[in-house]
Structure formats: C-alpha cells, structure tokens
C-alpha positions as CSV (number, residue, x, y, z in Angstrom):
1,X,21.5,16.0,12.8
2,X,19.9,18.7,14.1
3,X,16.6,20.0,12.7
4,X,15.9,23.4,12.1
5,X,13.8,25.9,9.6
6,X,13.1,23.0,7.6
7,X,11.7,23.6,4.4
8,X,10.2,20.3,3.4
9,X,7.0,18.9,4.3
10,X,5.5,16.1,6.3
11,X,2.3,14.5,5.9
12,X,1.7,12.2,9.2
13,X,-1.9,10.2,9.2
14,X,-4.1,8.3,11.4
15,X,-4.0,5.3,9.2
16,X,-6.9,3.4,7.3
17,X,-6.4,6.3,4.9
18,X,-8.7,6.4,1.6
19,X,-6.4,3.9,-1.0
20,X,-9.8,3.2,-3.6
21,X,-9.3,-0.5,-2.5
22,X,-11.7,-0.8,0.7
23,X,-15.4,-1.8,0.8
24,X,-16.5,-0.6,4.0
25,X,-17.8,3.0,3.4
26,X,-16.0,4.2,6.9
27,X,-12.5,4.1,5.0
28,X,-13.5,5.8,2.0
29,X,-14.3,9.5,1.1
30,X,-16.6,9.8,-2.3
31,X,-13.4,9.0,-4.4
32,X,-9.6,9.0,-3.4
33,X,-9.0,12.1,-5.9
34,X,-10.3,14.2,-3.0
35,X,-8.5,12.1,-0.4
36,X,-5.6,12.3,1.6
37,X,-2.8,10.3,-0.7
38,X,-4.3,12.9,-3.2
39,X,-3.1,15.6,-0.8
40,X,0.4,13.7,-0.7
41,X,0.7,13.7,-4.3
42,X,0.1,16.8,-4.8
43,X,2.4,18.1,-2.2
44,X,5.2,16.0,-4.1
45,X,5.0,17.2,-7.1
46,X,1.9,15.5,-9.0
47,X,1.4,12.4,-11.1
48,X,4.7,12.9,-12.4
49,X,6.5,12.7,-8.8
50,X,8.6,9.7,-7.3
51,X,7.2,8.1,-4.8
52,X,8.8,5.6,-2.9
53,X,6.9,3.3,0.1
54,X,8.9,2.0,3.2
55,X,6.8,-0.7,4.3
56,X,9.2,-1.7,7.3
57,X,6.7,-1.3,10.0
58,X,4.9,-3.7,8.5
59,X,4.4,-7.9,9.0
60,X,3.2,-8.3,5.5
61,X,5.2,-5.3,3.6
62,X,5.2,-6.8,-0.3
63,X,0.9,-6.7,0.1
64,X,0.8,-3.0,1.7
65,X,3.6,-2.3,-0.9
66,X,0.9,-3.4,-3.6
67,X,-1.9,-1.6,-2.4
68,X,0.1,1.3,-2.4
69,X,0.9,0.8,-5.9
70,X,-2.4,0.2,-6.9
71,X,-3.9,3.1,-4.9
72,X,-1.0,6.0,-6.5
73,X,-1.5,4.5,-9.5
74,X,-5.3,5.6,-9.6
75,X,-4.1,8.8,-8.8
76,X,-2.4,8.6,-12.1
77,X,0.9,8.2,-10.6
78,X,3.2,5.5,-12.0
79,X,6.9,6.0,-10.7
80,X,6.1,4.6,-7.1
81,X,8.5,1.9,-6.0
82,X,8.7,-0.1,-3.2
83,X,11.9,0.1,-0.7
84,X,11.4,-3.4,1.5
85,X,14.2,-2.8,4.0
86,X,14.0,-6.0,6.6
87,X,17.6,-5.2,8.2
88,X,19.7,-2.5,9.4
89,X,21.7,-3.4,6.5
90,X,19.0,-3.1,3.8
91,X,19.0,0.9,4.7
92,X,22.8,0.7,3.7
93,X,22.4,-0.9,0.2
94,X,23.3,0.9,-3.1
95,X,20.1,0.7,-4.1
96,X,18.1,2.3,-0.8
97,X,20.6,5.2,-1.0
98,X,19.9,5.6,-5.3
99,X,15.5,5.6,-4.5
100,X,16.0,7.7,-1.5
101,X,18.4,10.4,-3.5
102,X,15.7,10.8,-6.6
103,X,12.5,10.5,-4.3
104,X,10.2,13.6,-4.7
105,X,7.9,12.0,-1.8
106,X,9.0,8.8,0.9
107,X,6.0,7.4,2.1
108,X,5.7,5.2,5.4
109,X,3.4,2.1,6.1
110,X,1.4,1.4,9.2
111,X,2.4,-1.4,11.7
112,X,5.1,-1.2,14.2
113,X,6.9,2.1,14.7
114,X,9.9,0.7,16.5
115,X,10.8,-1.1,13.5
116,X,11.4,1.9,12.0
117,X,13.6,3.0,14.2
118,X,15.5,-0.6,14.3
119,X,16.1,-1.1,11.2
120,X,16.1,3.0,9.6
121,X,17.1,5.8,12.3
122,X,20.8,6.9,11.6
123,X,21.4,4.8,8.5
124,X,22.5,6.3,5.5
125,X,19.1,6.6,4.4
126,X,17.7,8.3,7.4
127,X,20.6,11.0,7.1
128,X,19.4,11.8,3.2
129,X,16.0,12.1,4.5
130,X,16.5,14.3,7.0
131,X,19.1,16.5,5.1
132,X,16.8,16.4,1.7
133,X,13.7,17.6,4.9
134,X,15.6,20.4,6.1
135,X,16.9,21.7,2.6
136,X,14.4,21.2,-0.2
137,X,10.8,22.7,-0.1
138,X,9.5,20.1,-2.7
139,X,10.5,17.1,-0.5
140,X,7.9,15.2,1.2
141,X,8.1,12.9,3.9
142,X,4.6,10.8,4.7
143,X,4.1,8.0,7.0
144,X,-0.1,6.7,8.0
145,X,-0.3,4.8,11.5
146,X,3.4,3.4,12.6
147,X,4.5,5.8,10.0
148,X,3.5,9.0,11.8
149,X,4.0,8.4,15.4
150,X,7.8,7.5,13.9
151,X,8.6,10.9,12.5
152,X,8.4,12.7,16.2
153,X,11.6,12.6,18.4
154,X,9.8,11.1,21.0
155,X,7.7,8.7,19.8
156,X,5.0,6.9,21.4
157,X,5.8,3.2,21.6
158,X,3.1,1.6,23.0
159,X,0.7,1.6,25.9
160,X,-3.0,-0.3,26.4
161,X,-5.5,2.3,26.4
162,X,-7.6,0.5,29.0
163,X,-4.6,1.6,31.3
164,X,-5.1,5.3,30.0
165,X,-4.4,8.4,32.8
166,X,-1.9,5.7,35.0
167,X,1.7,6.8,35.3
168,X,3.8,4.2,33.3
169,X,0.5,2.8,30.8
170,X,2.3,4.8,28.0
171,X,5.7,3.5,26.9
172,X,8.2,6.0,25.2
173,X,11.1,5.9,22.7
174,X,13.1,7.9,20.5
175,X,11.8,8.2,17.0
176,X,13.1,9.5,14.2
177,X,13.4,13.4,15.4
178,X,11.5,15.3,11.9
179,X,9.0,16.9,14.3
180,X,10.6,17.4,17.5
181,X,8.4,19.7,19.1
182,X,5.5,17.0,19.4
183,X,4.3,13.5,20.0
184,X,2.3,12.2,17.7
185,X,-0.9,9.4,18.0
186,X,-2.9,7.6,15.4
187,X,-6.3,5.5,15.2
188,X,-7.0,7.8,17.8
189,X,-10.9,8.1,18.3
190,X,-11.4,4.5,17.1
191,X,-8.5,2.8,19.3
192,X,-9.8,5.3,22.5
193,X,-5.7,6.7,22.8
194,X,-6.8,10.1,24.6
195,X,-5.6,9.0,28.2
196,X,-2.2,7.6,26.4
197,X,-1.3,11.1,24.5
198,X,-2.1,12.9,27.7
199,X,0.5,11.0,29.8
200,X,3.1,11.1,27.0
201,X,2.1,15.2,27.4
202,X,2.4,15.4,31.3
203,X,5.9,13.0,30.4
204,X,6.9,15.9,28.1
205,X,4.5,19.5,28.3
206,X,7.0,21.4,26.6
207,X,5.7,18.9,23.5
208,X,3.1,19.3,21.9
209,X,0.7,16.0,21.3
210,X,-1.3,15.4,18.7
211,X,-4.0,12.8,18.3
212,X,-4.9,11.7,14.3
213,X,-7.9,10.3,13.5
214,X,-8.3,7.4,10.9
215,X,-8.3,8.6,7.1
216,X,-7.2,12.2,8.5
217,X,-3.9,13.8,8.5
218,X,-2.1,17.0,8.7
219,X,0.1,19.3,6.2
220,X,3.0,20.6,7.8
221,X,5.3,23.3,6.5
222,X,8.4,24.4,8.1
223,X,7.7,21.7,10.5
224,X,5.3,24.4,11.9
225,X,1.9,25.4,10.2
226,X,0.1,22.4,10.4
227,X,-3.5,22.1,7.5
228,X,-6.0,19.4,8.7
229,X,-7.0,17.0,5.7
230,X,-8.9,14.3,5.3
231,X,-12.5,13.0,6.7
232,X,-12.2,12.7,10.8
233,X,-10.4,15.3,13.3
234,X,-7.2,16.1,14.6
235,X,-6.5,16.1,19.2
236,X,-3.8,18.9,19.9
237,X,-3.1,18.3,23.7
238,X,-1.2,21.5,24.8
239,X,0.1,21.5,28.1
240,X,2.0,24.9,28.2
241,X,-0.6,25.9,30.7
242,X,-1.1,23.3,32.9
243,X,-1.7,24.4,36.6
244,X,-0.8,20.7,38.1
245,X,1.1,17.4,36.8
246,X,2.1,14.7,39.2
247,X,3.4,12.6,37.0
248,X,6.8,13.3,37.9
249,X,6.5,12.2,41.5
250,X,4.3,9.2,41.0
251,X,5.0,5.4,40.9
252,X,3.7,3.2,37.9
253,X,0.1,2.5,37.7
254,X,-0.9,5.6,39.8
255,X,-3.8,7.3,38.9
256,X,-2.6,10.8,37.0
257,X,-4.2,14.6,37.7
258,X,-3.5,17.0,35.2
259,X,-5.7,20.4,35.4
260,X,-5.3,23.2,32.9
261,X,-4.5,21.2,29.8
262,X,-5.6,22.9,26.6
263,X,-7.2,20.7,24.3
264,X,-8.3,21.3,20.9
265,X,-10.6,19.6,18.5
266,X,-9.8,20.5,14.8
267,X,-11.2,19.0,11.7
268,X,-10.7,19.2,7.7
269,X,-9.4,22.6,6.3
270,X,-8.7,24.2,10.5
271,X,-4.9,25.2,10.9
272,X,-2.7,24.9,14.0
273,X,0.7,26.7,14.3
274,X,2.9,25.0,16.4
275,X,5.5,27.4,17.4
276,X,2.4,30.3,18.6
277,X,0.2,27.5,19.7
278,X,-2.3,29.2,18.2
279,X,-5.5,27.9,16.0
280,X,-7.0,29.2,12.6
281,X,-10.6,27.3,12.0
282,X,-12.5,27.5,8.8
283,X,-15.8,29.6,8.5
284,X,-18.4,27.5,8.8
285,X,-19.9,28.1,5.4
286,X,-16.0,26.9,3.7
287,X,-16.1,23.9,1.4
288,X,-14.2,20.7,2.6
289,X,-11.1,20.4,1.4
C-alpha cells in the first residue's frame, strides 16, 4: 500500500528509553512523566488511550511486555496489552486483527528488526496499521531500537560498526515502508553507528538518514515535521548535496569517500522537516521539553 499525506504519527526511539524501572541514572530523566513514553501517551490520546506492545523483535517478549506494562501503567495508563506474535500466523489471528482495530497507539520493542518484518510485514495486521497511519490523525505508531529502524522502507539490517565507512559493512532490507523517505538508526552515539548510517546514505542519498540516540526520539506528523524529545540528540545525514560517492563503483570492504554530506546535530525541542530539508532549533533560553 502505498503511503502518502499520512495523517498519523510515528514515534521512532533510540532505545533504553526512560520506563521508571532502571537504576543506572544514564537511562532515566528526573521522572518518566517528563519522558519519552510520556510523549507517546500523550500523542495517543492520554491515560485513557489503548496501547498495545508488539514485542516480536524480541528473545524474551513476555518480560519486555511486563516492563511495558509496569512503565504505562505509572503513566496512569491501564488498557495496555500485550500482542506476542511468534509466527507469521500469529499476525493472522482473530485476536491480533480485534487489538490492532481498537488500538489508539501500537507500540514496538527493541531486539531484532528483521523479525518484524518476518513474522509482521504484509499480514493482516500490517495492512490495518498502515491504513489506520495514513487515515486517522489520532493513531500512533511507536517502536524504541528494532522498533524504529523497522518502520523505514529501507531498513538497516545490520552491519559491525568497527567496519564503518567500507562498502558492504552495512547490510540492507526492506522494512515496513511508514517512513519511506529515510533510514533510520538507534543506540547511535553509544553503539558508534555514524560510519554505518553514512553508507546506508551514499546506498540511498535521495533518503534521508537519521541517527537516534538512546532515551531520545522524534515526533513525526504527516510523516514530515519531525520534534526531537527526550534527553540525547538526533544525526540527520543528508546527502542531497553531496559532491562525490563511490559507493556505487566499489567492491565490498573498500574504503568509502563521500564529500559534501550535510550533517546535522539536533537535540530536545529542535525540529527537522523532511520534505524542505530544512531545520528549526530552539532559542537557547527555551525550556526542555
């Protein structure tokens, strides 16, 4: 189906997002009701909203499913349910089809994005998402780590970043095509993923990458006008302008050049629109958002 004007919203994140559970002070803000799944609830429709977590990507789904209950449910939120889909077939139930129809918000897990796509992309379920996405302002589709880099068309697979900036280090696939004018990347300062955006750029410069940092995300309306939230930064890679890209005539593990590629580093409250390419920062005296 193809994906245009959409009037829903997406909510991709780096991962490690602010859930109230964690100890260590580098995945918490002050207090989750000025954190990102705030943010996502809010967008949904408050504590009121259905929420419903696809855990797929992950290898232990029912305890992220938990955590996730646990962490809406200190938002005040209490309709959140867990959709455990292990098989193509699980996407197909009665069931999957029902949560998916009355969901104000579908959230996705972290782990590994190509299970998303194996067991999710043109199901059933995948089809009411994407038609609810393109017809219904209120509808809300998040996804933290796997569940980010899954909602591009093409998605970033895999790739080591010590291999970073080498033709063939970054491996591509189709994802679920909600955003497809970009490529999305999480954990991205922590995990060092710069050289492995770039090359999925010089693949693709007519797309747009975009590099999330852990506990930050972005707002997008119209699958366009893009709102930075959370506590780290957000990489756009733009590579409209590039003078030179030899990633074309290369073979794998060559050394890349790319000269001319417009980066920009954006932070909590800054705006991006992605059809202008063009950036909107906060004052410097604005609150944090």
């Amino acid at each position: 189906m193809s994906i245009r004007n959409p009037k829903g919203i997406l909510i991709p994140i780096g991962g490690n997002e602010d859930k109230g559970i964690e100890k260590h002070e580098i995945y918490t803000l002050e207090f989750i009701e000025e954190g990102i799944l705030a943010h996502v609830l809010k967008a949904a429709g408050g504590k009121d909203a259905c929420v419903v977590v696809i855990p797929t990507a992950s290898s232990i789904p029912v305890e992220v499913g938990e955590n996730y209950i646990q962490a809406f449910s200190t938002l005040g939120c209490k309709n959140v349910h867990i959709l455990d889909i292990r098989s193509r077939e699980d996407s197909e139930t009665p069931e999957a089809i029902a949560l998916i129809k009355k969901a104000n918000c579908v959230m996705f897990s972290g782990g590994d994005q190509s299970r998303i796509i194996k067991f999710i992309e043109n199901s059933t379920i995948h089809d009411i998402m994407v038609e609810r996405f393109i017809k219904e302002s209120n509808f809300v589709i998040s996804g933290t780590s796997a569940g980010a880099m899954a909602m591009s068309f093409e998605m970033i697979a895999g790739g080591n970043p010590k291999d970073g900036f080498t033709k063939g280090a970054t491996i591509m696939r189709k994802g679920l095509g909600l955003l497809p004018e970009v490529v999305i990347d999480t954990h991205f300062i922590r995990r060092g993923r710069f050289g492995r955006t770039a090359e999925a750029v010089a693949k693709f410069p007519n797309l747009l990458g975009i590099g999330l940092a852990e506990d930050t995300g972005l707002i997008i309306k119209n699958a366009n006008e893009c709102t930075v939230i959370g506590s780290g930064m957000v990489i756009i890679f733009d590579g409209s302008t590039l003078a030179h890209n030899n990633e074309k005539i290369l073979e794998d593990g060559t050394p890349m050049t790319m000269t001319n590629l417009t980066v920009h580093v954006l932070s909590n409250g800054d705006q991006y629109n992605i059809k202008e390419r063009q950036v909107k920062v906060l004052p410097l005296e604005a609150p944090f958002i």
